[in-house]
C-alpha positions in Angstrom: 15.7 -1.6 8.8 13.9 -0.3 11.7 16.9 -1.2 14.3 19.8 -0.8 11.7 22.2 1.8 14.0 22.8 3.6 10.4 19.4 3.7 9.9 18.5 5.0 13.2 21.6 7.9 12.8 20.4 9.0 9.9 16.6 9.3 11.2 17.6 11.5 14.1 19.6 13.9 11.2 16.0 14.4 9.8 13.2 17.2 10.8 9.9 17.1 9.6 7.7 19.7 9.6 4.7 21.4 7.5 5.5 23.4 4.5 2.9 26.3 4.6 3.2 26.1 0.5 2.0 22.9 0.5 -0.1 22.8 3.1 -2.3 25.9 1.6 -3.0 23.9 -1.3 -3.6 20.6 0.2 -6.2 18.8 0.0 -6.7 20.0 -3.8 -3.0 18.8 -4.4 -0.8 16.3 -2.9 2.7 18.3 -2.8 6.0 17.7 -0.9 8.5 19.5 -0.1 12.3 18.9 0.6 15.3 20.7 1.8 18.8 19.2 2.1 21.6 20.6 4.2 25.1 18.4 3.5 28.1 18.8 6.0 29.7 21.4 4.2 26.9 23.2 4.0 25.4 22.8 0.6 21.8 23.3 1.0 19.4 21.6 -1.9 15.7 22.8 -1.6 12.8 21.5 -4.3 9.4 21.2 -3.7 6.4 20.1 -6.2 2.3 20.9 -5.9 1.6 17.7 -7.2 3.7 13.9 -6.3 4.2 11.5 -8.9 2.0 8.6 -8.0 -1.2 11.5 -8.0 -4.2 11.6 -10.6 -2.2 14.5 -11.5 0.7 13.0 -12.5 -0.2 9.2 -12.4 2.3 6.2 -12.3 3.1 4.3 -15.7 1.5 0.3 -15.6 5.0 -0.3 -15.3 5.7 1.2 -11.7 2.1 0.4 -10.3 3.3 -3.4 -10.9 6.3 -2.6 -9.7 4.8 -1.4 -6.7 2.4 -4.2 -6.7 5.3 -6.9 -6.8 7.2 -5.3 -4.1 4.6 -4.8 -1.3 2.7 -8.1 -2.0 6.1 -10.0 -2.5 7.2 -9.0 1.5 4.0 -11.1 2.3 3.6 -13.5 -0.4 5.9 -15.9 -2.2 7.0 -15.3 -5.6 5.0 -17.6 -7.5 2.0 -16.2 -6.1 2.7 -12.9 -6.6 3.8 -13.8 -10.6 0.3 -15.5 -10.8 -1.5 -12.5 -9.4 0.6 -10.0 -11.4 -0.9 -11.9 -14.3 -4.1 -10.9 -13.6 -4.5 -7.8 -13.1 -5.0 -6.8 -16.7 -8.2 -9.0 -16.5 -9.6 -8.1 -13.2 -12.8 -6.8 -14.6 -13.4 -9.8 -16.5 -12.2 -13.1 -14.1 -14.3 -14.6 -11.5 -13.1 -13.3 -7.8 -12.3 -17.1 -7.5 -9.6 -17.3 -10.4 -8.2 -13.9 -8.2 -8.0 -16.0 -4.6 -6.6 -19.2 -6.2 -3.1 -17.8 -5.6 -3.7 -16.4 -2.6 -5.7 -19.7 -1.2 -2.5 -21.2 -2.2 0.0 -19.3 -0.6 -1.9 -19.2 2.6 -1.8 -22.7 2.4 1.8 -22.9 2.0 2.6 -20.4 4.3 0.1 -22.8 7.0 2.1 -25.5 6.0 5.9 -24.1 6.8 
């Protein structure tokens, strides 16, 4: 996505820069802050003290393995990932080995390709 020429167009539309709101609360709060000006004009402002995805306001099982599927899905191959995503409900009470089977295994496909 990185080279995608509408990608890269839209990147060089956006500005970042530090929100003194959220910085003066920061590091007691992880906050954001947004401001969207459209081509005609319309400008769209909304800022929160606290992201979803903080102890504050933590994400659902749900989206974690969401989150979990997507990131070690770019690396690992589905199977893998389904096997691992099956464990991690009984992390505190597997062996570590049980844990690295599917990884063993998809490093040894992934030597193999």
């Amino acid at each position: 996505m990185v080279n995608d020429p509408k990608m890269r167009k839209l990147a060089a539309k956006v500005e970042i820069v530090i929100d003194p709101k959220v910085e003066a609360v920061y590091p007691s709060k992880f906050g954001a802050s947004v401001k969207l000006t459209l081509a005609n004009g319309t400008v769209s402002e909304r800022t929160v003290l606290e992201c979803h995805g903080t102890p504050a306001d933590p994400c659902s099982s749900g989206e974690t393995l969401e989150k979990f599927r997507l990131l070690a899905g770019a690396r690992l191959p589905a199977e893998a990932v389904a096997k691992l995503a099956g464990l991690v409900d009984t992390v505190t009470t597997v062996p570590v080995r049980t844990l690295m089977s599917p990884l063993r295994a998809a490093g040894a496909s992934s030597l193999a390709a």
